[in-house]
C-alpha positions in Angstrom: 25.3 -18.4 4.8 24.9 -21.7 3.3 23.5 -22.6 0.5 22.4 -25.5 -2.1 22.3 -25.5 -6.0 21.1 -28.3 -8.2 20.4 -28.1 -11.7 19.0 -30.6 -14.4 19.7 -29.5 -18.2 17.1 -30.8 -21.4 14.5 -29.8 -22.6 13.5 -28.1 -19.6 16.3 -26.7 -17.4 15.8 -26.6 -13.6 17.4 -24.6 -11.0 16.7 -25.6 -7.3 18.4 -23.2 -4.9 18.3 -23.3 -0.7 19.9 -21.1 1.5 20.2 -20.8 5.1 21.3 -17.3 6.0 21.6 -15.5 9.9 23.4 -12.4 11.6 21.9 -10.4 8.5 22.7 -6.4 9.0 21.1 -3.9 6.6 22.4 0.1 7.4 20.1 2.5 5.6 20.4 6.0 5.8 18.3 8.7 4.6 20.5 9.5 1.1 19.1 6.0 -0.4 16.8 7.7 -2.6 19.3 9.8 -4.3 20.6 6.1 -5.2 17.6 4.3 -5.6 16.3 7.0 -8.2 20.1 7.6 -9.9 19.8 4.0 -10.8 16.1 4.3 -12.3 17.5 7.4 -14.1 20.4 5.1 -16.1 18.3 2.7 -17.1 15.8 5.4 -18.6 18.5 7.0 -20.4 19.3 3.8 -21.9 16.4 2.2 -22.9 16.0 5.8 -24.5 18.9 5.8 -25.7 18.9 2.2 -27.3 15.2 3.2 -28.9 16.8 6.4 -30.7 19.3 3.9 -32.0 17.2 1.7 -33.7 14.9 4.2 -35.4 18.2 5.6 -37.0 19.9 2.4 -37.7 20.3 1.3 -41.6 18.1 -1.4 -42.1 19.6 -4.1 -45.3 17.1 -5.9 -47.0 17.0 -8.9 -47.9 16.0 -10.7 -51.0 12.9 -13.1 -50.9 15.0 -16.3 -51.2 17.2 -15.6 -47.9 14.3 -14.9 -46.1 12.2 -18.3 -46.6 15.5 -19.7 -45.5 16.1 -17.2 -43.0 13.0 -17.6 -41.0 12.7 -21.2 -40.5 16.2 -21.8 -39.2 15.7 -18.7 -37.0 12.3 -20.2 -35.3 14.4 -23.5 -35.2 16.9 -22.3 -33.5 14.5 -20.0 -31.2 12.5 -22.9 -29.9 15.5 -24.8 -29.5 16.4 -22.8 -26.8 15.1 -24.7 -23.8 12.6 -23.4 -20.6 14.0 -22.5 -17.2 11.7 -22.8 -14.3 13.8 -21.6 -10.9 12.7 -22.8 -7.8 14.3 -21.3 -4.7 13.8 -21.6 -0.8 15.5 -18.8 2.2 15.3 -18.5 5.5 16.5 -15.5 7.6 17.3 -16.9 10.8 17.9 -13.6 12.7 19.0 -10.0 11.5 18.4 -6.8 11.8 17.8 -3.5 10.1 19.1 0.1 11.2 18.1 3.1 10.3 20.4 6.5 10.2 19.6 10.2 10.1 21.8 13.0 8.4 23.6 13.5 11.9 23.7 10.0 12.9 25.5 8.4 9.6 28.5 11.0 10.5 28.8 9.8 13.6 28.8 6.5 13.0 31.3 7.3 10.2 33.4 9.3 12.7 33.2 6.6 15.5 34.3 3.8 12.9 36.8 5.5 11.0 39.5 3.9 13.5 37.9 0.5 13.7 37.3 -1.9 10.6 35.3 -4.0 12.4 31.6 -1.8 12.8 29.7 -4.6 12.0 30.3 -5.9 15.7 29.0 -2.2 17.4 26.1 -3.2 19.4 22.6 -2.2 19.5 23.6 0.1 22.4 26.2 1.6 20.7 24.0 2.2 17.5 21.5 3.8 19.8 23.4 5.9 21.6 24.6 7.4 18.0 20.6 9.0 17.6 20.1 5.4 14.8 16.9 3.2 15.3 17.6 -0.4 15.1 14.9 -2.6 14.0 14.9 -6.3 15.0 14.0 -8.8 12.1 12.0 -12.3 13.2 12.9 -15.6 11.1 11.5 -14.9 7.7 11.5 -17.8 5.2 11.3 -16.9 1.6 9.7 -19.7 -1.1 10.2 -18.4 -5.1 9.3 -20.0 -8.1 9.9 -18.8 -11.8 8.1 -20.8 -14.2 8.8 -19.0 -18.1 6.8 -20.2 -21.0 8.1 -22.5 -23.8 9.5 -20.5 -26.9 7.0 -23.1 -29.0 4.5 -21.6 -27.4 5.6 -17.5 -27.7 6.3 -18.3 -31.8 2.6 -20.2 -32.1 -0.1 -18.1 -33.9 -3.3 -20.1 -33.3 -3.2 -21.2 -29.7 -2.6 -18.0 -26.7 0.4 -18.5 -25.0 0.5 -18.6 -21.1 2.5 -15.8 -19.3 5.5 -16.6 -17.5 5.4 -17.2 -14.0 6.8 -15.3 -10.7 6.1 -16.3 -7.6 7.0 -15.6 -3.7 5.5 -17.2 -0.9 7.1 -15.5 2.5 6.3 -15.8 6.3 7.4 -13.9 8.9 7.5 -15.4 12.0 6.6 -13.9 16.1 8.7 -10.4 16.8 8.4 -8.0 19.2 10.3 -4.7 18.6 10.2 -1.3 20.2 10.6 2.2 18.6 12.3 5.5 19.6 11.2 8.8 18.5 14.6 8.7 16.9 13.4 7.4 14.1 11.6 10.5 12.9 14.3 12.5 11.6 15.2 9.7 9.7 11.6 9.4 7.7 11.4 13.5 7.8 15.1 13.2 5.5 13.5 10.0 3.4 10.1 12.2 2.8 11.6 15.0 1.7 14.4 13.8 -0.8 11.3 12.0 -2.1 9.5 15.5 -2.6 12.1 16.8 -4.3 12.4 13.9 -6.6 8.3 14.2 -7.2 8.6 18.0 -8.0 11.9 17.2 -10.8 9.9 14.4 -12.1 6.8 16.9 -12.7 8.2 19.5 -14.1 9.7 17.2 -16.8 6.7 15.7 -17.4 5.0 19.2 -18.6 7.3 19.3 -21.6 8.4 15.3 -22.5 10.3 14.4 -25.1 9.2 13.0 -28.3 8.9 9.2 -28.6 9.6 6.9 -31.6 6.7 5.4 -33.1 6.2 2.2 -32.1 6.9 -0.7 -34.1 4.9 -4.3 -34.8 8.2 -5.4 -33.5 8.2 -3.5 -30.3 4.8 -4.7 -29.3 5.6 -8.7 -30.2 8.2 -8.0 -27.8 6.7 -6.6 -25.4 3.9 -9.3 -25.8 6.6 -11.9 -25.2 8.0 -10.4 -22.2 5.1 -10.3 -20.3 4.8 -11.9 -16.5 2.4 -12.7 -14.4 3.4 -11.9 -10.6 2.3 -13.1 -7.4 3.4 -12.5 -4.1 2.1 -13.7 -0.9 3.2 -12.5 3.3 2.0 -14.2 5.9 2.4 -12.7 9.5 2.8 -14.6 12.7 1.4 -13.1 16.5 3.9 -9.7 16.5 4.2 -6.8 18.5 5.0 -3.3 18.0 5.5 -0.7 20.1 6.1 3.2 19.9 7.8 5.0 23.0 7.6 8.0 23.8 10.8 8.3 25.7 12.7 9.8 27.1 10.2 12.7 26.8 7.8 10.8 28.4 6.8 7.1 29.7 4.0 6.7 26.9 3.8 4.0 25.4 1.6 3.8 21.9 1.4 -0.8 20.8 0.1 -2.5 18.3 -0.4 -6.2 18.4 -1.3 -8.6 15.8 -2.8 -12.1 16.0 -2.4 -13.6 12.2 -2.5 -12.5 9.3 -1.5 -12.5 6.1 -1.3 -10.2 2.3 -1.2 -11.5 -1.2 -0.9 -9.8 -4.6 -1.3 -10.3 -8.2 -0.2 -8.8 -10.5 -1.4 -9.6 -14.5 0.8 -9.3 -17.7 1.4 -6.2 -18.7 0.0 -4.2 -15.3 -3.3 -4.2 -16.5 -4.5 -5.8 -13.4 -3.4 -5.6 -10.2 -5.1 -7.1 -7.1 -4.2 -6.6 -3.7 -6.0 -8.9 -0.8 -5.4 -9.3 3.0 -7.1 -10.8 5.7 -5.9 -9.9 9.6 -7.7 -12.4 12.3 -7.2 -9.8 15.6 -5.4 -6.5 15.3 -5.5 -4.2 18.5 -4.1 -0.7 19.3 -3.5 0.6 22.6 -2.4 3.8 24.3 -1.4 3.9 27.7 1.2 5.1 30.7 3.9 3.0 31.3 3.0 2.7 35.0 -0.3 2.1 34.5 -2.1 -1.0 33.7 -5.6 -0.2 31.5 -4.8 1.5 28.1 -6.4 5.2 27.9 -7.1 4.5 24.0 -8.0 0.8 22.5 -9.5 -0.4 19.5 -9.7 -4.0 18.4 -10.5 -4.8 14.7 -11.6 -8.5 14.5 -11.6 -10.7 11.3 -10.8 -8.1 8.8 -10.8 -8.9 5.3 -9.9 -6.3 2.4 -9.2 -6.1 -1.1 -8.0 -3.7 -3.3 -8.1 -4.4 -7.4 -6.4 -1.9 -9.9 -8.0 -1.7 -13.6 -7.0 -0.8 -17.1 -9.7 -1.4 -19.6 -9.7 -0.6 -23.3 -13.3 0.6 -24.3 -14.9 -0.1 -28.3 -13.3 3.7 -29.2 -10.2 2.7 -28.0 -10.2 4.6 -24.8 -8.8 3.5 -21.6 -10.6 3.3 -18.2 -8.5 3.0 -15.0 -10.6 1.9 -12.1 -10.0 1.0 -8.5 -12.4 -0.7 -6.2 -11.8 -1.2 -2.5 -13.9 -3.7 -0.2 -14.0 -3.8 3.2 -15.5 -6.5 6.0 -14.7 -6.1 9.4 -15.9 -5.2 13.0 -14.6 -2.4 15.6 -14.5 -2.7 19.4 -13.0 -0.2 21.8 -12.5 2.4 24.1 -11.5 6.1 25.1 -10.4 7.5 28.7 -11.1 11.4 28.7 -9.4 11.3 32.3 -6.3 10.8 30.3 -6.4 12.7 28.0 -2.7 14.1 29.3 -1.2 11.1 27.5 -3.3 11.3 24.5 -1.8 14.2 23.6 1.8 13.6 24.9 1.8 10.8 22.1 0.5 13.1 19.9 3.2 16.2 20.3 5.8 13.3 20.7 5.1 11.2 17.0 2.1 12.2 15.4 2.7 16.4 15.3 6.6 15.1 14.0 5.8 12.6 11.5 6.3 13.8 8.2 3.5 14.5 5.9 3.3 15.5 2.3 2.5 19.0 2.1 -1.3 19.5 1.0 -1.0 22.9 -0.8 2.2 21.7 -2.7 0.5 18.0 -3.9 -2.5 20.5 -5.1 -0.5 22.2 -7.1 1.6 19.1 -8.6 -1.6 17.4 -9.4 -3.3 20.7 -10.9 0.8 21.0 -13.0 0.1 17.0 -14.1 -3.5 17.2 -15.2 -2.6 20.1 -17.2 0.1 19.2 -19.3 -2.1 15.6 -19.4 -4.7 17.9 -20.9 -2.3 19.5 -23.2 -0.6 16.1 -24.4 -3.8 14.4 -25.6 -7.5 16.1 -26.5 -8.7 13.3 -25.1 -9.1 12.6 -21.7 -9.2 8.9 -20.5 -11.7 7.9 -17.6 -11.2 6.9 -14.8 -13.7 5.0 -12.0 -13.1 4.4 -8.4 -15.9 1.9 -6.6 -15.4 1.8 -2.5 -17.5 -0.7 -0.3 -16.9 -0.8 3.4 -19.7 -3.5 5.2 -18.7 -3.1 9.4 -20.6 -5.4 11.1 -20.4 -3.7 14.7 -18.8 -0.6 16.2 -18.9 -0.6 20.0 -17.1 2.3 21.9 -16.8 2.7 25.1 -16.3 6.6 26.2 -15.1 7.4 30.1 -15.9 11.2 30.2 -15.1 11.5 33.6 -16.7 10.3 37.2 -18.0 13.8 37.4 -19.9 13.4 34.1 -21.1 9.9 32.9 -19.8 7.0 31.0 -21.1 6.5 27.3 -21.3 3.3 25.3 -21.7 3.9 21.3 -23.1 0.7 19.6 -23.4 0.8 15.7 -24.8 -2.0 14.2 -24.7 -3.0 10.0 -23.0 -0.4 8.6 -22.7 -0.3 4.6 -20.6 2.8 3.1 -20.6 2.4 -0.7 -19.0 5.3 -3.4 -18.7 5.2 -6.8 -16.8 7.7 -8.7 -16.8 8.9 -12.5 -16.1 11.6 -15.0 -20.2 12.1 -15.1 -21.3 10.6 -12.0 -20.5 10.7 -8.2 -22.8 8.9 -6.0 -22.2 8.6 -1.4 -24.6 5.9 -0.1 -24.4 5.4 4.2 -26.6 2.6 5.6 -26.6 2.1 9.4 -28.9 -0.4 10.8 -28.9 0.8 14.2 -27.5 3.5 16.2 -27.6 3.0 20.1 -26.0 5.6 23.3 -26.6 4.5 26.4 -24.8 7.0 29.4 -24.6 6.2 32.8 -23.1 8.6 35.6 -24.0 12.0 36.5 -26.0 11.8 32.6 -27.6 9.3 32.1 -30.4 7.8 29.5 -30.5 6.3 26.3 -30.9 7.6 22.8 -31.4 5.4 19.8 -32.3 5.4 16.3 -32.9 2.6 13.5 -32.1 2.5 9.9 -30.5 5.6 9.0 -29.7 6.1 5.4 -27.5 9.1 3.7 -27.5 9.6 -0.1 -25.8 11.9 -2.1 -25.8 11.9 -6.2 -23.8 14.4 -8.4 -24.0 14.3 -12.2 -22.1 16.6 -14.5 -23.3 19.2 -16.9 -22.9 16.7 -20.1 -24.4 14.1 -18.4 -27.8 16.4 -17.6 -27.4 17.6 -21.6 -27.7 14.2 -23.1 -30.2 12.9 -21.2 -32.2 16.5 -22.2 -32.7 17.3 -18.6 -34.6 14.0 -17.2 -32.6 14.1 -14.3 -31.0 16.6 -11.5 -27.5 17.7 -11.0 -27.9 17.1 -7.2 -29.9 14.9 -5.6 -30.0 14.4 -2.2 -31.4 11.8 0.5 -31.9 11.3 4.3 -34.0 8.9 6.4 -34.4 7.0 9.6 -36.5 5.6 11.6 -38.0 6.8 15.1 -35.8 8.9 17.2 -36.2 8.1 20.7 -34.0 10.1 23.4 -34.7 10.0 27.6 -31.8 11.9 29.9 -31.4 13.0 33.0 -29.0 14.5 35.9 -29.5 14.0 39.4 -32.6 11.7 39.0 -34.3 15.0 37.4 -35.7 14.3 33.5 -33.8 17.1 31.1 -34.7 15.9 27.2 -37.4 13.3 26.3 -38.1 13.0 22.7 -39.6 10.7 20.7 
């Protein structure tokens, strides 16, 4: 590692810092959320701790004449205090990251016990030990903190400006290759995290009493605000999953560009996530042959996800999330093998860990109900989804026996919007088109086709005295029009 620090003192202190930094290692096993949450439990222990403290704490006053004198000389010597902005730049040339099971970390401990130098074990070495080891690209890291004056925190008439966190970071080209040894390692990680979830919900049915809060509490929590904003940008990567050495099935996923950025406001209140991917592609195939059984490509994909918490006239709060969509899909499926569709499948996806359904229902049924008993009442909250695909073509091989299909979908518009009182499902499709060829073949196709669904609640059909239904329901298109046949012999026609 190397590194640079300048500084300028004054009014304004500066910090510039630049590092150069390569052969980075990072073990992990799957015990690091018993750490991760041990330290998250001290620091709630103290800040409740610390808040007990001051609601018992003897409070002296003081006369009137201390306190004119008191309160200058203390906002004196407050904005005296000058403004650090920290400006800092990193780059990773190389590392590497490696991941351990339950059974793995004691054998690396038992093969190292005799050696004190394991940081020079090889990739072979860690793989032979059941680890994954995950090959970093050269990232460069760019962060700026800009805090706001103390002039500004003390002043009354004008709204101070948050403080400022930034990171800027860019990954550059990597191509990496994972076992299916990596699975007992994110079984372990999943479930220490279930058990933390189920501790952390049966607390929450019977928390502990908090200390009013003060004027003082709020001014500092006021000045402590932040904004945050953090930006990723990906260069043309590759990842691969392998199936090995149970079978030579190889699952990739390769990305063009691409890039992530997030903003966070003062306080949490909002939080807006945003991406934009210019080619992403999946494949399946066998690792001796050359066409992929299972491809989808994903072309100039844009997202964005915004988190919401607004305070209403009453005083209520309204969470809301919105999602938006933009993208178009083109692929393809080979039923002829359909062997190594499921070989990735009983290999990774019947072995990845996934939270259990029955057990979530019942920690989200425990939550809502001791939310229900903690406050009468209940805050809203919204969620607004809007997916606009401007083409899906598939391709389907069913077989030379049977026929080949081609699925074109054309303008498709998905929009949800969900309330306390009011659920609403809207599908637009512009045009739907099969065309078969083979054995079967014709064409079927249909324009327009629009799906509807609206669900109100019992209150909301009481206040409005009935004017409206509880279910409402809606499905058009256009003309159908369907010609097939086999063996040059005409089976459906419809129109």
């Amino acid at each position: 590692m190397q590194a640079q620090l300048r500084t300028s003192m004054g009014s304004l202190r500066k910090v510039w810092i630049r590092a150069d930094v390569s052969g980075f290692i990072l073990d992990i096993d799957s015990t690091i959320p018993s750490y991760v949450f041990s330290l998250i439990d001290v620091y709630r222990q103290g800040k409740d701790r610390v808040e007990r403290l001051s609601t018992i704490a003897p409070r002296t006053p003081l006369s009137p004449p201390i306190m004119e004198n008191a309160e200058p000389s203390l906002e004196k010597h407050y904005t005296s205090v000058p403004t650090s902005n920290v400006f800092s730049q990193l780059t990773f040339l190389s590392g590497k990251v490696r991941f351990y099971s339950a059974s793995a970390a004691i054998e690396f401990k038992n093969r190292t016990a005799l050696s004190q130098t394991f940081v020079d074990i090889s990739d072979d070495q860690i793989l032979d030990l059941g680890a994954e080891v995950f090959n970093l690209p050269v990232v460069s890291v760019w962060t700026e903190y800009r805090a706001t004056p103390a002039s500004q925190k003390l002043s009354k008439d004008s709204e101070s400006e948050p403080s400022l966190l930034v990171f800027k970071s860019t990954v550059s080209s990597s191509h990496n290759t994972l076992r299916p040894t990596l699975l007992p390692f994110l079984t372990e990680l999943v479930s220490r995290i279930e058990t933390r979830m189920r501790k952390v919900s049966a607390r929450s049915a019977h928390p502990p009493t908090l200390p009013p809060s003060t004027d003082k509490v709020q001014e500092m929590d006021i000045v402590s605000s932040m904004k945050l904003s953090f930006s990723l940008r990906i260069d043309k990567s590759t990842l691969e999953l392998t199936c090995q050495p149970d079978v030579n099935v190889v699952a990739g996923l390769n990305w063009e560009s691409g890039g992530f950025i997030v903003n966070i406001s003062p306080g949490a209140r909002e939080v807006y996530f945003s991406g934009s991917v210019g080619g992403l592609t999946v494949g399946l195939k066998h690792g001796f042959l050359s066409e992929d059984c299972v491809k989808l490509d994903a072309r100039n994909l844009v997202f964005s996800v915004s988190f919401s918490k607004t305070e209403l006239l009453d005083g209520e709060l309204v969470n809301s999330v919105s999602v938006v969509l933009d993208t178009e899909f083109l692929g393809g499926v080979r039923f002829s093998r359909l062997q190594d569709i499921l070989c990735f499948k009983a290999v990774w996806l019947d072995r990845i860990p996934i939270l259990d359904s029955q057990a979530g229902a019942v920690e989200a049924k425990m939550a809502k109900s001791s939310l229900s008993e903690k406050s009468p009442s209940s805050r809203g909250f919204s969620t607004a989804i809007l997916l606009c695909i401007r083409q899906i073509a598939l391709e389907v091989d069913l077989g030379q026996s049977v026929s080949m299909l081609n699925l074109d979908l054309d303008q498709i518009s998905f929009r949800t919007t969900f309330t306390d009182d009011y659920s609403e499902v809207f599908l637009y499709i512009g045009d739907i088109s099969i065309s078969a060829h083979g054995n079967l073949s014709g064409r079927a196709r249909v324009p327009s086709c629009v799906f509807q669904t609206i669900r109100r609640s019992e209150e909301t059909l009481w206040e409005n005295e009935g004017k409206y239904c509880m279910l409402e329901l809606r499905l058009t298109s256009g003309a159908l029009i369907a010609d097939f046949e086999s063996d040059f012999q005409n089976i459906l026609y419809y129109r």
